[in-house]
OpenMM code with the backbone's topology and positions (N, CA, C; nanometers):
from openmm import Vec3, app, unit

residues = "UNK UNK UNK UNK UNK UNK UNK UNK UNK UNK UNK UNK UNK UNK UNK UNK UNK UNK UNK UNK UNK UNK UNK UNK UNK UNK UNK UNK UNK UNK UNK UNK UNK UNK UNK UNK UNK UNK UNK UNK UNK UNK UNK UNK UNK UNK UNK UNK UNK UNK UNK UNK UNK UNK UNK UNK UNK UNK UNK UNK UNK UNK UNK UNK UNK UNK UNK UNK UNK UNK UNK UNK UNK UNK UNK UNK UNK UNK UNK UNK UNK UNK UNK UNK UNK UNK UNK UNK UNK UNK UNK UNK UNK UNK UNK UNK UNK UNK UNK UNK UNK UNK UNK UNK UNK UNK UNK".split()
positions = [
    Vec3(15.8361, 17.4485, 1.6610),
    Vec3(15.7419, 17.4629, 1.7695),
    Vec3(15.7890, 17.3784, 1.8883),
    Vec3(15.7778, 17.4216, 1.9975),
    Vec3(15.8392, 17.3805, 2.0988),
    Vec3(15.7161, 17.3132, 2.1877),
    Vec3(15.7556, 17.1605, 2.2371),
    Vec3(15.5543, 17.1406, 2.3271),
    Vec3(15.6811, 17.1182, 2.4198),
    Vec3(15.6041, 17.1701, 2.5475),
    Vec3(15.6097, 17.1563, 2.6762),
    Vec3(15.5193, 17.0244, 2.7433),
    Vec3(15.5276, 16.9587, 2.8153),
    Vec3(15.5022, 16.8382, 2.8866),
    Vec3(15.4608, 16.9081, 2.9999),
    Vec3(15.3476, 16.8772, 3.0467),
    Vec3(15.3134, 16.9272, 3.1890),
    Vec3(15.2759, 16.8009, 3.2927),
    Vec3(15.3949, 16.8171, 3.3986),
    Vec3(15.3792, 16.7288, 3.4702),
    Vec3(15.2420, 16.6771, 3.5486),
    Vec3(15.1995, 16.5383, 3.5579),
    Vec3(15.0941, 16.5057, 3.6497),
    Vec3(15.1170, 16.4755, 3.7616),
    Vec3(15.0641, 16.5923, 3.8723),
    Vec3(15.0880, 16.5588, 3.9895),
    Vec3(14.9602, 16.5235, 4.1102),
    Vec3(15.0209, 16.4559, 4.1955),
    Vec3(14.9308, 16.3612, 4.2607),
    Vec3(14.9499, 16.3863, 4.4694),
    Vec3(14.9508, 16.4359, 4.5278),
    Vec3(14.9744, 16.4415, 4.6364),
    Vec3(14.9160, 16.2882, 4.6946),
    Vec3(14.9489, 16.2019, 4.7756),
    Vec3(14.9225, 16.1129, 4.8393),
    Vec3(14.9538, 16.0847, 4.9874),
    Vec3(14.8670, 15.9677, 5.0458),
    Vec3(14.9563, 15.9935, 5.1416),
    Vec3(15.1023, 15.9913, 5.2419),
    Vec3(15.1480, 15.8603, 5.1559),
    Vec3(15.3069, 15.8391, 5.1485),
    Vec3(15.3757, 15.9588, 5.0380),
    Vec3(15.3379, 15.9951, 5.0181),
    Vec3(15.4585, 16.0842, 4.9292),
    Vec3(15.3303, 16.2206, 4.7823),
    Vec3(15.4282, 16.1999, 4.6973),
    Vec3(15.3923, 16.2860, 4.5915),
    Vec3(15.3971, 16.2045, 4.4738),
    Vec3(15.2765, 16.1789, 4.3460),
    Vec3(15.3421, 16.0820, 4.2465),
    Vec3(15.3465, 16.1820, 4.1369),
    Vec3(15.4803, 16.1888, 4.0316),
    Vec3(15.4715, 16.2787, 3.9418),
    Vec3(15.5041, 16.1993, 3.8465),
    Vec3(15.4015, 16.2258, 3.7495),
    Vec3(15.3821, 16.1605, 3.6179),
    Vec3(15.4089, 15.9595, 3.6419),
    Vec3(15.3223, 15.9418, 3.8083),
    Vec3(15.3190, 15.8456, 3.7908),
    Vec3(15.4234, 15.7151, 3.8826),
    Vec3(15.5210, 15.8132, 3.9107),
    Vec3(15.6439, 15.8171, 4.0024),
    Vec3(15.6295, 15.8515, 4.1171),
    Vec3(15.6272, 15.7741, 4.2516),
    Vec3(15.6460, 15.7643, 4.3647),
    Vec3(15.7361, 15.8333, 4.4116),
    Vec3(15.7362, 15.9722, 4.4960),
    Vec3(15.8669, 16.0378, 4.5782),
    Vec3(15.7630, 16.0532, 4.7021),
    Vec3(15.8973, 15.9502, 4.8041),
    Vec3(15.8375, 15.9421, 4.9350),
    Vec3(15.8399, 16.0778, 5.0011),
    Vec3(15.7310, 16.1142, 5.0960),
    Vec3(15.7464, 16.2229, 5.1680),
    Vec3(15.6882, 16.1885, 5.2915),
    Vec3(15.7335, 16.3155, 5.4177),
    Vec3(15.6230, 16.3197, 5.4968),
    Vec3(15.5618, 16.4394, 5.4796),
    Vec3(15.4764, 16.4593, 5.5812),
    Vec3(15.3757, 16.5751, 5.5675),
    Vec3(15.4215, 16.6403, 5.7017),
    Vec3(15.3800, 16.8134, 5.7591),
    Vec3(15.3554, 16.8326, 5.8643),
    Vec3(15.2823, 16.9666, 5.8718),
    Vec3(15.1977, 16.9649, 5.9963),
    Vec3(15.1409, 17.0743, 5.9835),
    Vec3(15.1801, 17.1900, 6.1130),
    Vec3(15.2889, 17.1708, 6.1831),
    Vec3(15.3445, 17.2752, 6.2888),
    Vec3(15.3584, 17.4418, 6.2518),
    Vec3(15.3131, 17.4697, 6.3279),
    Vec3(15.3130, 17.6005, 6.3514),
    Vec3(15.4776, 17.6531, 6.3080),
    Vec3(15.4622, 17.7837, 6.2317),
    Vec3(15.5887, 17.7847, 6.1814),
    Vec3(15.6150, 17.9671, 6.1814),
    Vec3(15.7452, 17.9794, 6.2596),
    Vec3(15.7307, 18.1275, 6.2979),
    Vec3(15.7097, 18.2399, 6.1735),
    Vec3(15.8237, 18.1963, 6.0868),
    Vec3(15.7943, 18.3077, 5.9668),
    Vec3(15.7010, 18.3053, 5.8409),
    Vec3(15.5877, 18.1973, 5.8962),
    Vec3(15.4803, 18.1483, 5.7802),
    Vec3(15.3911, 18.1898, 5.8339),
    Vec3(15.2792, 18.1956, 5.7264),
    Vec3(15.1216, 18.2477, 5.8130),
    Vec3(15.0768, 18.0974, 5.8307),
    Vec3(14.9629, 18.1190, 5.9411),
    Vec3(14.9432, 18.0581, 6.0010),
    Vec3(14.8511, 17.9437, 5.8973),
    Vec3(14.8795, 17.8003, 5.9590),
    Vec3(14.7862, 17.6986, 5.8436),
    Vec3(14.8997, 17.6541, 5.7829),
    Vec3(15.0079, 17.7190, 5.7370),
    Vec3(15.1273, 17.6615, 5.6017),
    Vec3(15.1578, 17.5407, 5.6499),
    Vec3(15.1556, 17.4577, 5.5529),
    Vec3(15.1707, 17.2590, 5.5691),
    Vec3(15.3569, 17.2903, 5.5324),
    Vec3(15.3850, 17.1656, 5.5288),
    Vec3(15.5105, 17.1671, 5.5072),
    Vec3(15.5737, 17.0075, 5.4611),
    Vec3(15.6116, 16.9927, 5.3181),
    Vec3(15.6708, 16.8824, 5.2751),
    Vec3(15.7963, 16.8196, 5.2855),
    Vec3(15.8330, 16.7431, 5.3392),
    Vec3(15.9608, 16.6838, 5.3136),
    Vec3(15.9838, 16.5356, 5.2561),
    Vec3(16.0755, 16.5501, 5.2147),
    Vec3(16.1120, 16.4778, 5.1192),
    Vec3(16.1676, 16.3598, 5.2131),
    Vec3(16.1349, 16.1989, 5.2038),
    Vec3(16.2456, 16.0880, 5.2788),
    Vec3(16.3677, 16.0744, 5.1780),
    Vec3(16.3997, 15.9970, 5.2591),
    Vec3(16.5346, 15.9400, 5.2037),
    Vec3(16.6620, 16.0142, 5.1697),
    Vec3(16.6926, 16.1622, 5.1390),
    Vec3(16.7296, 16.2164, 5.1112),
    Vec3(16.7437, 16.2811, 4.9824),
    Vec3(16.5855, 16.2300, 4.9209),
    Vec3(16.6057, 16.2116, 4.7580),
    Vec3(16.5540, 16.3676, 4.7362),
    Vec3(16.5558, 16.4011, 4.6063),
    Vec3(16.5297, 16.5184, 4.5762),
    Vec3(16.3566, 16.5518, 4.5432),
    Vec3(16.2483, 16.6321, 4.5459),
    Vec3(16.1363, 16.6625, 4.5374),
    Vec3(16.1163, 16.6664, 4.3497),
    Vec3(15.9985, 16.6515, 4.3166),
    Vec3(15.9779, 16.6930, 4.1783),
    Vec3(15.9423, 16.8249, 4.2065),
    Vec3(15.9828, 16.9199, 4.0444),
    Vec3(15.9650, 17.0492, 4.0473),
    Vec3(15.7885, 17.0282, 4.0179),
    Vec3(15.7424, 17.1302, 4.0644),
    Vec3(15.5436, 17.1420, 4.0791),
    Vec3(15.5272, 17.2946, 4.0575),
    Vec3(15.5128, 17.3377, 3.9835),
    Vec3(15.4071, 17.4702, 3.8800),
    Vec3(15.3750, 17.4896, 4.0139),
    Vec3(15.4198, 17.6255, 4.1025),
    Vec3(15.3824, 17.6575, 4.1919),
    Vec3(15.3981, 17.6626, 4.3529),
    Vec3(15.5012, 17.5695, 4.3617),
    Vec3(15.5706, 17.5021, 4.4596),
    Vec3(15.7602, 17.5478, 4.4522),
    Vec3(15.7833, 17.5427, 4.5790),
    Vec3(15.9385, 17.5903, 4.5344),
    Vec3(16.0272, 17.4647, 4.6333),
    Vec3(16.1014, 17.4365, 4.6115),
    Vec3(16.1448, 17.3192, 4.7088),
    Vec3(16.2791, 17.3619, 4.7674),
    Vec3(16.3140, 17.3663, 4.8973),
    Vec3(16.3906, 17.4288, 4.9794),
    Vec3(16.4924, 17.3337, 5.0302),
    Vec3(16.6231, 17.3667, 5.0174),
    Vec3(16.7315, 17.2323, 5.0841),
    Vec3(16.8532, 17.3215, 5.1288),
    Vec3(16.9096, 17.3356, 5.2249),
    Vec3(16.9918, 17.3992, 5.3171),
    Vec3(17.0690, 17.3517, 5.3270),
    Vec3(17.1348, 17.2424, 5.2503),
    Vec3(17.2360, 17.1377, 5.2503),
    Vec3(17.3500, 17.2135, 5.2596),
    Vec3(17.4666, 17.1845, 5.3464),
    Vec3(17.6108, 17.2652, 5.3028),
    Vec3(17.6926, 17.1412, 5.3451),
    Vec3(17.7295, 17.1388, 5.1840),
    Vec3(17.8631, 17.0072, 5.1699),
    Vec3(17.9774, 17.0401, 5.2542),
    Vec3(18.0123, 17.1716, 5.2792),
    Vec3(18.1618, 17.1989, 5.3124),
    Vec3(18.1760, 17.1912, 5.4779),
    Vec3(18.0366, 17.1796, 5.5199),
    Vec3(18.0494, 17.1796, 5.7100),
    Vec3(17.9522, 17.0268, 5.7344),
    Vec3(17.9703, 16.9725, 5.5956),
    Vec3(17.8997, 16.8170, 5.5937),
    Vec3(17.7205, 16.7982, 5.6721),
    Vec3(17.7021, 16.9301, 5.6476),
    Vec3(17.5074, 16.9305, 5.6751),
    Vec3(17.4452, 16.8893, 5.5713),
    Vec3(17.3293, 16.7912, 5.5858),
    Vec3(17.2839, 16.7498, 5.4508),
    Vec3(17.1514, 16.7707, 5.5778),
    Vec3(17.0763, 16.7901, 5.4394),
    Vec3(16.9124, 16.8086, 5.4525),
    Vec3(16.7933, 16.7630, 5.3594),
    Vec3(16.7159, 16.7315, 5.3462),
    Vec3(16.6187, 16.6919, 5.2727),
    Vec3(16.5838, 16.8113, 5.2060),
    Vec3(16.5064, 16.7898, 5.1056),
    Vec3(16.4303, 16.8900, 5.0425),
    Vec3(16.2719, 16.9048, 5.1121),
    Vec3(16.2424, 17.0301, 5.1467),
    Vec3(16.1268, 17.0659, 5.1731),
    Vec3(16.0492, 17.1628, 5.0983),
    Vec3(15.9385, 17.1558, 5.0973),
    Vec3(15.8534, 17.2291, 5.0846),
    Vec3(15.7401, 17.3026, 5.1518),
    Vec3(15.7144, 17.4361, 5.1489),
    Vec3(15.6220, 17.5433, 5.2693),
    Vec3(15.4893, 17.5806, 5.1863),
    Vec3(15.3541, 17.5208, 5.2242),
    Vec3(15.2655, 17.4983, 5.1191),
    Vec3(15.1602, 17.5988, 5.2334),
    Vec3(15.1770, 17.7265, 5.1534),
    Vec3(15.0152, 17.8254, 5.2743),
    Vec3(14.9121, 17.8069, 5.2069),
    Vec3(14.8507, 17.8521, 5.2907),
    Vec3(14.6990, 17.8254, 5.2784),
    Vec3(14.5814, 17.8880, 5.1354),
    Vec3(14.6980, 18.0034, 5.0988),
    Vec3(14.6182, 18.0915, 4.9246),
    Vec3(14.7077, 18.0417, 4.8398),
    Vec3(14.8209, 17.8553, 4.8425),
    Vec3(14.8404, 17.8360, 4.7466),
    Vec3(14.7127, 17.7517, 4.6753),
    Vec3(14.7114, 17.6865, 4.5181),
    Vec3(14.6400, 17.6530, 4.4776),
    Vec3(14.6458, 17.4827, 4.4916),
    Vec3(14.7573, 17.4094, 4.5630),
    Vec3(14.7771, 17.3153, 4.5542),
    Vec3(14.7311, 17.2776, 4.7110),
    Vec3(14.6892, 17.3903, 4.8002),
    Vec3(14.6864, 17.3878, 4.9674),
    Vec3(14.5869, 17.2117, 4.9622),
    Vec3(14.4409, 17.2798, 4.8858),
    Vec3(14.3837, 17.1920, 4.9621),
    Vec3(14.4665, 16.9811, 4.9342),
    Vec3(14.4517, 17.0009, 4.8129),
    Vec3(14.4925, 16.8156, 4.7819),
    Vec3(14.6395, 16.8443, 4.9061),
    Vec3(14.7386, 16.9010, 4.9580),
    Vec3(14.8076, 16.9405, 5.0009),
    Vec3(14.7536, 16.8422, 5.1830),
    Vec3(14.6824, 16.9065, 5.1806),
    Vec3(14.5963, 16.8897, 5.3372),
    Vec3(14.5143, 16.7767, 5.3235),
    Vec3(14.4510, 16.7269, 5.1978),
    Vec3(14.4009, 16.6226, 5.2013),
    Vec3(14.4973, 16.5078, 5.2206),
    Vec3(14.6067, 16.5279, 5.1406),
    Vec3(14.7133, 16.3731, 5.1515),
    Vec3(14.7613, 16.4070, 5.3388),
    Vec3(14.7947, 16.5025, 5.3622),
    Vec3(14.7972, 16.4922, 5.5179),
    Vec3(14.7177, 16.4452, 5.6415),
    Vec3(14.5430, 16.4675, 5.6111),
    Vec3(14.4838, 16.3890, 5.6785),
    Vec3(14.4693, 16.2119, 5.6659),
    Vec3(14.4911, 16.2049, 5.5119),
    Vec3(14.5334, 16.0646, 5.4493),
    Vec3(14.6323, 16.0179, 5.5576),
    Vec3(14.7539, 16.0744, 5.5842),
    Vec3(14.8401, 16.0102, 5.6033),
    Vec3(14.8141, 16.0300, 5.8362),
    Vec3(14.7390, 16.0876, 5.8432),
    Vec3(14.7324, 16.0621, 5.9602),
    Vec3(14.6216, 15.9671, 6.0201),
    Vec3(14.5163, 15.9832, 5.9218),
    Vec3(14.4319, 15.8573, 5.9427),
    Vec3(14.4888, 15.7110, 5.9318),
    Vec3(14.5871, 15.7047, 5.8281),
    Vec3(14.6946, 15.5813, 5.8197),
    Vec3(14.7956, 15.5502, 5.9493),
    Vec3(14.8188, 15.6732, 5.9973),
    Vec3(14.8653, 15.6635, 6.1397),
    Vec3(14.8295, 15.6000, 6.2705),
    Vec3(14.7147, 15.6273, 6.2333),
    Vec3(14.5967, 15.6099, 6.3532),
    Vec3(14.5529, 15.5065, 6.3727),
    Vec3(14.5589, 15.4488, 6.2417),
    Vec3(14.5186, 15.2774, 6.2422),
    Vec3(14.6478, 15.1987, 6.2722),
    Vec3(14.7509, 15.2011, 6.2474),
    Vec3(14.8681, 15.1860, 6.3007),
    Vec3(14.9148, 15.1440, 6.4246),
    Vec3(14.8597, 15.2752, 6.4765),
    Vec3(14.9055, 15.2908, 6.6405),
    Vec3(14.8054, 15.2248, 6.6873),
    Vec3(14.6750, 15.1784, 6.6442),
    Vec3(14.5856, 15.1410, 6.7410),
    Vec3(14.5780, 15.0173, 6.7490),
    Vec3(14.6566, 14.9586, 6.6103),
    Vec3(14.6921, 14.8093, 6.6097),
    Vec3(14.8052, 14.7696, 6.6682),
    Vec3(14.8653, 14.8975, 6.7535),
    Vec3(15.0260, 14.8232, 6.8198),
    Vec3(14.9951, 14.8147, 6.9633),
    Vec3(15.1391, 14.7980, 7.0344),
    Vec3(15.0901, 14.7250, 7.1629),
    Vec3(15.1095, 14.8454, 7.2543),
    Vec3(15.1083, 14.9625, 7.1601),
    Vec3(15.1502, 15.0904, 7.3202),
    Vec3(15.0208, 15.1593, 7.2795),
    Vec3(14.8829, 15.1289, 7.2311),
    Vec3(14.8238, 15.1804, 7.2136),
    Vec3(14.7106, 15.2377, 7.3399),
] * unit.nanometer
topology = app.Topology()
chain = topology.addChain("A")
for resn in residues:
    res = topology.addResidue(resn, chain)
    for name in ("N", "CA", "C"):
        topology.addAtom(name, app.Element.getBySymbol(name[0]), res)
């Protein structure tokens, strides 16, 4: 019998925690030509790689041979099932913004 492990995942607002594990990300929510409208969009810092997520596909355009490196992203619309916690760690992380900027001196 074979058990499968199903990952625990956590959207936050620095990143994604899977099974507990911190992978930094940012968030964004720009308008995006070949997405319907609303699709969030994940990327990955550092250059590290995304955890795989039941539902999620993670996208990297990297080409070693013309030395382009890219992060891993992810394109999260609005009838996936992960949208909303998706949009919640994004307002997370802009309310964290906000306090930020309002504590600096170009505010």
């Amino acid at each position: 019998m074979k058990i499968r492990t199903m990952e625990r995942i956590k959207f936050v607002w620095n990143g994604i925690k899977a099974n507990g594990k911190l992978h930094r990300t940012f968030y964004s929510n720009g308008e995006l030509t070949n997405s319907p409208k609303g699709t969030l969009t994940i990327y990955a810092r550092d250059y590290k790689s995304l955890p795989k997520i039941d539902g999620l596909t993670a996208e990297n355009g990297t080409d070693i041979q013309t030395d382009y490196f890219e992060s891993d992203r992810i394109r999260v619309t609005p009838d996936n099932r992960h949208y909303p916690a998706v949009l919640a760690a994004l307002k997370q992380r802009q309310e964290h913004d906000a306090k930020i900027w309002a504590k600096s001196k170009y505010a």
